[in-house]
C-alpha positions in Angstrom: -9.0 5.6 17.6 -6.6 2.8 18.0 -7.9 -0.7 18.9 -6.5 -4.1 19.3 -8.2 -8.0 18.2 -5.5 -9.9 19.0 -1.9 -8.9 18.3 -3.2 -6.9 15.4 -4.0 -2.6 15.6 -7.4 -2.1 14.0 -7.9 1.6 13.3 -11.4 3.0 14.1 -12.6 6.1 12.2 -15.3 8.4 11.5 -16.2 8.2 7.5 -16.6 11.7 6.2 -19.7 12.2 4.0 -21.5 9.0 5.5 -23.3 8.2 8.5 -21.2 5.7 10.4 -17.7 4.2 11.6 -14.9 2.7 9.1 -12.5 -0.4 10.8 -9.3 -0.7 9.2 -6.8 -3.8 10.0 -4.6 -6.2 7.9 -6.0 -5.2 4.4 -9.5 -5.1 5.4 -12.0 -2.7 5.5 -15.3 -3.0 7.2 -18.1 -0.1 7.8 -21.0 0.2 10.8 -22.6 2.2 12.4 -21.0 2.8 15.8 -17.2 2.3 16.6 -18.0 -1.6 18.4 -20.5 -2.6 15.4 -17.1 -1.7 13.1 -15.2 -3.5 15.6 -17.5 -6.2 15.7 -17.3 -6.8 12.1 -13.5 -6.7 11.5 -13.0 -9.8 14.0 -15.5 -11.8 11.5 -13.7 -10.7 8.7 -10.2 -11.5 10.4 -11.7 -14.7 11.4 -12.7 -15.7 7.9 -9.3 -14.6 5.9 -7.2 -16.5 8.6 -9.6 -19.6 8.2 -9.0 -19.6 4.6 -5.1 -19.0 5.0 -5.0 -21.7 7.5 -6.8 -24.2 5.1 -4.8 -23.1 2.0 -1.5 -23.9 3.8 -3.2 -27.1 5.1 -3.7 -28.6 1.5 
């Protein structure tokens, strides 16, 4: 399942051998347990890497 935050594809999946749903965008990986929880999680963790880019190219 195909998603979008953004301009960015996140890809939604069913994780094999686990209870749950896997979220894969832009080098990052994040688990939950239904496909919006996974979804959910990916924009924090897109929020935090681009907050740290933005204040590394800032210095």
């Amino acid at each position: 399942m195909l998603k979008k935050i953004g301009h960015l594809k996140v890809e939604v999946f069913k994780i094999k051998n686990r209870a749950g749903f896997a979220a894969v965008c832009f080098e990052h990986l994040t688990e939950g347990g239904t496909p919006q929880e996974a979804c959910a999680r990916m924009e924090k963790a897109l929020r935090r890497s681009l907050r740290k880019e933005n204040s590394r190219v800032s210095e």
